[in-house]
BASEDREN-936172 format. One line per 8 residues: number of its first residue (from 1); for each residue y, z, x of C-alpha. Coordinates in Angstrom, 2 decimals, always signed. Each point is the difference from the previous one (the first is absolute). Example, Ala and Ser with C-alpha at 12.3 -4.5 7.8 and 13.67 -1.06 7.14 Angstrom:
<mardos>
1> -4.50/+7.80/+12.30; +3.44/-0.66/+1.37 .
</mardos>
This chain:
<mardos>
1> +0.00/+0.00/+0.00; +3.31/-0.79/+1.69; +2.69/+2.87/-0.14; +2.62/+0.44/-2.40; +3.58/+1.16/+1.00; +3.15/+0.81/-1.82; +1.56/+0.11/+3.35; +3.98/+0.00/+0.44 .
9> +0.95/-3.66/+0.01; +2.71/-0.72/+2.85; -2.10/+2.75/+2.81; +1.53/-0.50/+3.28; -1.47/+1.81/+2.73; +2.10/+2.59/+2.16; -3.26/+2.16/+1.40; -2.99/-1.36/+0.87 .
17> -3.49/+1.27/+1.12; -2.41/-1.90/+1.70; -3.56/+0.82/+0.79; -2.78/-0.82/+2.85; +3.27/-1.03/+1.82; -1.62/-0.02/+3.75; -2.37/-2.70/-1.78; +0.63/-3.60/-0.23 .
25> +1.32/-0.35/-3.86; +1.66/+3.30/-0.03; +1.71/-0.50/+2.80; +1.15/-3.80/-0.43; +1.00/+1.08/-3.87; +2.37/+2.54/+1.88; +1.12/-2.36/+2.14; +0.78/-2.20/-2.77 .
33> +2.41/+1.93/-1.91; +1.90/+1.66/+2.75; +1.61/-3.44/+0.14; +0.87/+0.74/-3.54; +3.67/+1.13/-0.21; -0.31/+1.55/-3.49; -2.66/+2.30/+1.16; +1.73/+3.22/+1.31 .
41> -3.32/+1.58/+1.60; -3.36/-0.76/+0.98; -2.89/+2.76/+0.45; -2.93/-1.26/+2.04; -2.53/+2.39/-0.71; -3.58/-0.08/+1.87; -2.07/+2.68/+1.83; +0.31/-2.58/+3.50 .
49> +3.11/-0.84/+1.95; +0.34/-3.43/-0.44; -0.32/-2.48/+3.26; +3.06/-0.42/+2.05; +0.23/-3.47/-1.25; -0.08/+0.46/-3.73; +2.38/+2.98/+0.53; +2.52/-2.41/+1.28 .
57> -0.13/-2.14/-2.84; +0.11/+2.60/-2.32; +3.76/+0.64/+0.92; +2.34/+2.64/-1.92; -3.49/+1.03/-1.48; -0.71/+3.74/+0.47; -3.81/+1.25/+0.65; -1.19/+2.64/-1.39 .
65> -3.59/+1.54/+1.42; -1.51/+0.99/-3.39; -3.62/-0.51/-1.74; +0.12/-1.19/-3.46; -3.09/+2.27/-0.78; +2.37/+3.17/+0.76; +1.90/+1.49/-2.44; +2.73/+0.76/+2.13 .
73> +0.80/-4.42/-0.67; +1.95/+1.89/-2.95; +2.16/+1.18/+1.93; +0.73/-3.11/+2.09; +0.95/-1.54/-3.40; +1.74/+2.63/-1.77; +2.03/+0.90/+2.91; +1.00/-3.53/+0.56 .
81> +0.60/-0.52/-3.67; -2.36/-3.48/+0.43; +0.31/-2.40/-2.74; -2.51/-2.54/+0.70; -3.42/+0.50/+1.75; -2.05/-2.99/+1.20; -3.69/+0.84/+0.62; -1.54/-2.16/+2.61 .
89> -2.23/+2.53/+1.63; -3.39/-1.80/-0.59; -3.56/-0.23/+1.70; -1.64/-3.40/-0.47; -2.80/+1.26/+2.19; -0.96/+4.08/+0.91; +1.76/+1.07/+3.53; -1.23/-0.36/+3.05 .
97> -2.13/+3.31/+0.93; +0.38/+0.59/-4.14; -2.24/-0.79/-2.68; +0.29/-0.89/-3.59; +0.68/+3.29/-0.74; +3.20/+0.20/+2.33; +0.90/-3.30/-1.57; +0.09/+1.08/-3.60 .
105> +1.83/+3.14/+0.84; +2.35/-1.65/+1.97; +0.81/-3.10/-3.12; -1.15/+2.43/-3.04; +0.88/+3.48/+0.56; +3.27/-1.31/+1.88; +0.96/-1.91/-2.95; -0.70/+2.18/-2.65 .
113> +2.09/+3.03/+2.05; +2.67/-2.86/+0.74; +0.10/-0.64/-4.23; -0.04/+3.71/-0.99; +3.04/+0.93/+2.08; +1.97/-3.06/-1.47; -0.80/+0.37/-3.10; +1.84/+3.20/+0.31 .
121> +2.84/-1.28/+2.19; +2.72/-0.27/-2.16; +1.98/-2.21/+2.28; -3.20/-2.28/+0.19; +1.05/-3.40/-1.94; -2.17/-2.28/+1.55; -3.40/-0.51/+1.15; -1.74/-3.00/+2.01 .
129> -3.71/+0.26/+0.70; -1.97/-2.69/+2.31; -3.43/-0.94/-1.97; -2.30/-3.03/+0.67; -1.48/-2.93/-2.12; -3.35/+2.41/+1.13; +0.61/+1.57/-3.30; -1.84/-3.22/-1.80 .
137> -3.38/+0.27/+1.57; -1.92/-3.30/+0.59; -2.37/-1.12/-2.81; -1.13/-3.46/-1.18; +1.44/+0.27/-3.28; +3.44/+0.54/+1.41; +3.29/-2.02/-1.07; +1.41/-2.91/+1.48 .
145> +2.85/+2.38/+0.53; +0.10/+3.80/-0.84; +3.25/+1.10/-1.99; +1.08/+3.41/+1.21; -1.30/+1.11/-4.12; -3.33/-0.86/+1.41; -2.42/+2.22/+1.92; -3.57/-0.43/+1.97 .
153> -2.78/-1.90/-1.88; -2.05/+2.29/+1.66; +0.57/+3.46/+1.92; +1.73/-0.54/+3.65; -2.06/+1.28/+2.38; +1.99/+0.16/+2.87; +2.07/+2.98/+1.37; +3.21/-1.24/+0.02 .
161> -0.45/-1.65/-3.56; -1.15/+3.63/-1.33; +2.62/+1.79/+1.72; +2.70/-2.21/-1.31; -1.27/-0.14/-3.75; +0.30/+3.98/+0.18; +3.81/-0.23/+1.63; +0.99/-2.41/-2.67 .
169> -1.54/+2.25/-2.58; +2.46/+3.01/+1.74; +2.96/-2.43/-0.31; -0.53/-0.92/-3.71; -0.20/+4.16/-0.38; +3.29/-0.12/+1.86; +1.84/-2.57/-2.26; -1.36/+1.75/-3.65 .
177> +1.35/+3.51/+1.63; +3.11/-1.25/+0.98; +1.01/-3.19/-1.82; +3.38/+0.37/+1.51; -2.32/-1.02/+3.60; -0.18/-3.84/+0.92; -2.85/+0.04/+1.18; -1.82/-3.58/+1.72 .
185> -2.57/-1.40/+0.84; -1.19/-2.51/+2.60; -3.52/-1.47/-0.46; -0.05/-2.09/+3.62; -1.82/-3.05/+0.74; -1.73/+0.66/+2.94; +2.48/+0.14/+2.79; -0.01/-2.43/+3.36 .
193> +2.41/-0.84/+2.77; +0.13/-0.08/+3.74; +0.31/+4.42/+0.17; -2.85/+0.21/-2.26; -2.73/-2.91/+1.51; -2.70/+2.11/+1.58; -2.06/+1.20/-2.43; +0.08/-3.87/-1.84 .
201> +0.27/-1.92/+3.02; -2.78/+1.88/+1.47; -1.91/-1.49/-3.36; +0.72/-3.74/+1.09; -0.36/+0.53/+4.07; -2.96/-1.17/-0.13; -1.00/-3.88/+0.20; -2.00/+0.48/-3.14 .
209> +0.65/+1.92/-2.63; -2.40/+1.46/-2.93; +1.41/-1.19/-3.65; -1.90/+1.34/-3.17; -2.00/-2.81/-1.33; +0.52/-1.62/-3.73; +3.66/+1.98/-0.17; +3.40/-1.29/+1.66 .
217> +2.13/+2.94/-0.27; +3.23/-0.56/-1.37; +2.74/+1.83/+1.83; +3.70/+0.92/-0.16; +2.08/+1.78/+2.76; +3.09/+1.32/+0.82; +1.86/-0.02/+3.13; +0.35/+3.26/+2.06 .
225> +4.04/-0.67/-0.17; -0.41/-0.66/-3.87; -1.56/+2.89/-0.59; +2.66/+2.38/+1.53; +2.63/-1.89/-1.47; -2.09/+0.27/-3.28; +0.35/+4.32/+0.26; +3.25/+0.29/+1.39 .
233> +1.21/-2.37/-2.78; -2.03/+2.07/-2.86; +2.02/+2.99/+1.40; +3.13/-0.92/-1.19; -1.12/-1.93/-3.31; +1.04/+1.34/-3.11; -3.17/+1.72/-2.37; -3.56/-0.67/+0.94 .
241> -3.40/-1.45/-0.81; -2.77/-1.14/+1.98; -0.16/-3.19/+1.71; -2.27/-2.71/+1.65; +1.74/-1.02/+3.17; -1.70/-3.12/+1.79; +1.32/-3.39/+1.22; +0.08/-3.18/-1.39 .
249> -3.28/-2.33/-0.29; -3.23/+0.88/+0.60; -2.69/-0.71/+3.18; -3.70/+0.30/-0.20; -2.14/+1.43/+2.54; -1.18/-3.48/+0.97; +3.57/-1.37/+0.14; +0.52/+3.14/+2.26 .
257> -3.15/-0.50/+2.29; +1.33/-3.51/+0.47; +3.32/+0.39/+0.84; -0.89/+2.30/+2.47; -1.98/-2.80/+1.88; -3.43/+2.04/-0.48; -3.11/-1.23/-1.54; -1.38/+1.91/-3.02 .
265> -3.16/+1.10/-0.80; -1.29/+0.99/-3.62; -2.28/+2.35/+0.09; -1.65/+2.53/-2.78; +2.34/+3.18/-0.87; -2.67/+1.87/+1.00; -0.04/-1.55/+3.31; +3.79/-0.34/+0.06 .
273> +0.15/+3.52/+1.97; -2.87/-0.32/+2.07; +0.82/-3.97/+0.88; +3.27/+1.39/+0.68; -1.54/+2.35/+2.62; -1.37/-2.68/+1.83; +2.62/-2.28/+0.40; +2.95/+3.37/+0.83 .
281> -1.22/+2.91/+0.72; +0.99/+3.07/-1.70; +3.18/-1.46/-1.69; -1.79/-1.10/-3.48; -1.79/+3.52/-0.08; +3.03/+1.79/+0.15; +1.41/-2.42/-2.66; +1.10/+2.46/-2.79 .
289> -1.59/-0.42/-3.95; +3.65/-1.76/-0.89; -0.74/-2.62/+2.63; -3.45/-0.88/-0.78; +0.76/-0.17/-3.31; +3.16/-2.66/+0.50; -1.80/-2.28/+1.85; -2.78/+0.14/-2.94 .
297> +1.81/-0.61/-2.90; +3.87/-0.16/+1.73; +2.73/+1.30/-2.98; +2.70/-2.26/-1.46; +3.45/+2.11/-1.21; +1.97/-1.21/-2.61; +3.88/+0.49/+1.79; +2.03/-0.66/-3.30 .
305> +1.09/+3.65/-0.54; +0.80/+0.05/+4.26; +2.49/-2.67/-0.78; +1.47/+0.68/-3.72; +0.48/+3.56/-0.01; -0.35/+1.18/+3.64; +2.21/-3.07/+0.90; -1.77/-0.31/+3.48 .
313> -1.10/-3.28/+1.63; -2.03/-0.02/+3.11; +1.19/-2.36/+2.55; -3.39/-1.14/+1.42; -2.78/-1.81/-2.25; -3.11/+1.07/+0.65; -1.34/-3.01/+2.29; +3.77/+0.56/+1.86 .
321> -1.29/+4.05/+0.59; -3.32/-1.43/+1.06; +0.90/-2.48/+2.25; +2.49/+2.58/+1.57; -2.69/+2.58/-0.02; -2.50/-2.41/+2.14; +3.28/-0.91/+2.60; +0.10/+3.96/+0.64 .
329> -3.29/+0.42/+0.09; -0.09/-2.61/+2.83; -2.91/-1.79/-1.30; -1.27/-3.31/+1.69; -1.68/-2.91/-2.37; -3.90/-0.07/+0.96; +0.25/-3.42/-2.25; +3.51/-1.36/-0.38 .
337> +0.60/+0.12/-3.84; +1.38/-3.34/+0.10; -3.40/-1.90/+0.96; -1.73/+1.90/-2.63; +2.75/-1.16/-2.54; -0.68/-3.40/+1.27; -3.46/-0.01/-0.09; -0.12/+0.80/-3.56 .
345> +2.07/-2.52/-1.05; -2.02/-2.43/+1.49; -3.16/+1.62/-1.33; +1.56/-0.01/-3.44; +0.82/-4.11/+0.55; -3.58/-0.64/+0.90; -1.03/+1.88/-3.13; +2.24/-2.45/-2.73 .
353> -0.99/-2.78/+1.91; -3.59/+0.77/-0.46; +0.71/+1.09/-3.73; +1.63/-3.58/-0.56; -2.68/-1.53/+1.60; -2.46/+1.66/-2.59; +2.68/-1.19/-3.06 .
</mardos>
């Protein structure tokens, strides 16, 4: 169900909190609106210090060592009299040296704490929390394209999914507690670009790489600039809802495997994993529920609400993030795409001429 505000129209930002701001997202989101001149202050909140790098193009932004999961973060908000709070602070994957168990406390029990003290916040207007596409599972009887009314065909089973269907639960709590609360939603595409290629790239490294066989996985992205521009936008939108944010157009796996120069190879789900292991080592067993299931059944978003009543518009398409995404990721062509395009045409001109041969 998406959430329902009665939020102030007109809400212009003067305090804002950011979390998991020693974190890619977090900190880039700060970043992002310290060049805004109608934002007085901005809190970057994380239990790190963030690298000397992102703390230089954070700016007039002031860091604040706190954990989310404390309830001393009401004080950090009521003493700074914080308006807007955007939550970025997510795990896609548990820790390193931490399990699932650290992961859900760290996205759950942060969240819910994070909620609770806004929710009694009276200077709290605004609230911005970072969710994924995740939420829809992966299912054969899914939608071309999920609207953000819709949820999973069938239970998600991966962490990240599960964690975020129980945050957005604690943010639709929020918004029928305090109505007077924007409080958003962003349902991400998956998210690619050059500072986020390993984990991907490491997926198409090799010369050959695994596809599911009988599916094509249809897939939508977003652009690791988009996406921060997405949040730090949301933060100073009026009222709130929940939102699909992906780019323009659409790429299937085998459109993906191509362009990348590789050479695919269907194989059985049930083999996916383990044909996987051959070819890469440990990098498909470490692939989290989410992924396995995207490159399964993939998940089309329907953007209309992103556009109408968010009034965002990515700047990269999807193939655009993609292509980006494989220039960062410094991949070579095994095959150059080009012959293979060739190829097939020819293949398909030998096929009509032998069908009007047959005539």
């Amino acid at each position: 169900m998406p959430v329902v505000s009665e939020a102030r129209e007109g809400h212009t930002p003067k305090v804002v909190l950011v979390t998991g701001a020693s974190r890619f997202f977090g900190g880039s989101v700060v970043a992002q609106l310290a060049k805004d001149s109608g934002v007085e202050r901005i809190l970057a909140v994380d239990t790190m210090t963030p690298s000397h790098d992102l703390r230089r193009r954070m700016g007039r932004a002031e860091f604040v060592r706190a954990d989310i999961r404390n309830p001393l973060i009401r004080k950090v908000i009521n003493g700074n009299e914080v308006d807007t709070v955007v939550h970025a602070a997510v795990l896609a994957r548990p820790p390193a040296g931490g399990g699932r168990a650290v992961m859900k406390d760290l996205n759950v029990l942060g969240a819910m704490q994070l909620f609770a003290v806004c929710q009694k916040a009276p200077s709290v207007r605004k609230v911005v929390v970072r969710s994924s596409s995740a939420v829809y599972g992966g299912s054969p009887k899914d939608p071309a394209k999920f609207t953000e009314e819709m949820s999973a065909r069938t239970p998600p089973r991966g962490a990240l999914a599960r964690d975020m269907i129980e945050i957005e639960g604690f943010v639709r709590g929020l918004a029928r507690r305090r109505p007077d609360i924007g409080a958003s939603i962003l349902r991400f595409a998956p998210i690619v670009g050059p500072r986020l290629a390993s984990r991907g790239a490491e997926y198409l490294h090799s010369p050959v790489t695994p596809t599911v066989f009988g599916r094509n996985a249809r897939m939508q992205l977003i652009y690791e600039d988009d996406a921060v521009a997405a949040l730090a936008h949301a933060a100073t939108h009026p009222g709130g809802g929940t939102y699909n944010i992906a780019g323009d157009g659409a790429l299937t796996l085998s459109q993906a495997v191509r362009r990348t120069g590789r050479i695919e190879l269907p194989v059985p789900f049930a083999l996916f994993r383990t044909a996987g292991r051959s070819f890469m080592g440990p990098v498909m067993r470490e692939f989290t529920g989410e992924q396995l299931d995207y490159f399964h059944f993939g998940c089309g978003l329907d953007t209309t609400r992103m556009r109408a009543e968010l009034g965002f518009v990515p700047r990269w398409t999807t193939v655009q993030a993609f292509d980006d995404f494989i220039g960062g990721a410094a991949l070579r062509p095994v095959i150059d795409p080009a012959w293979i395009d060739a190829a097939e045409h020819r293949l398909l001109g030998l096929l009509k001429v032998g069908t009007g041969a047959h005539q």
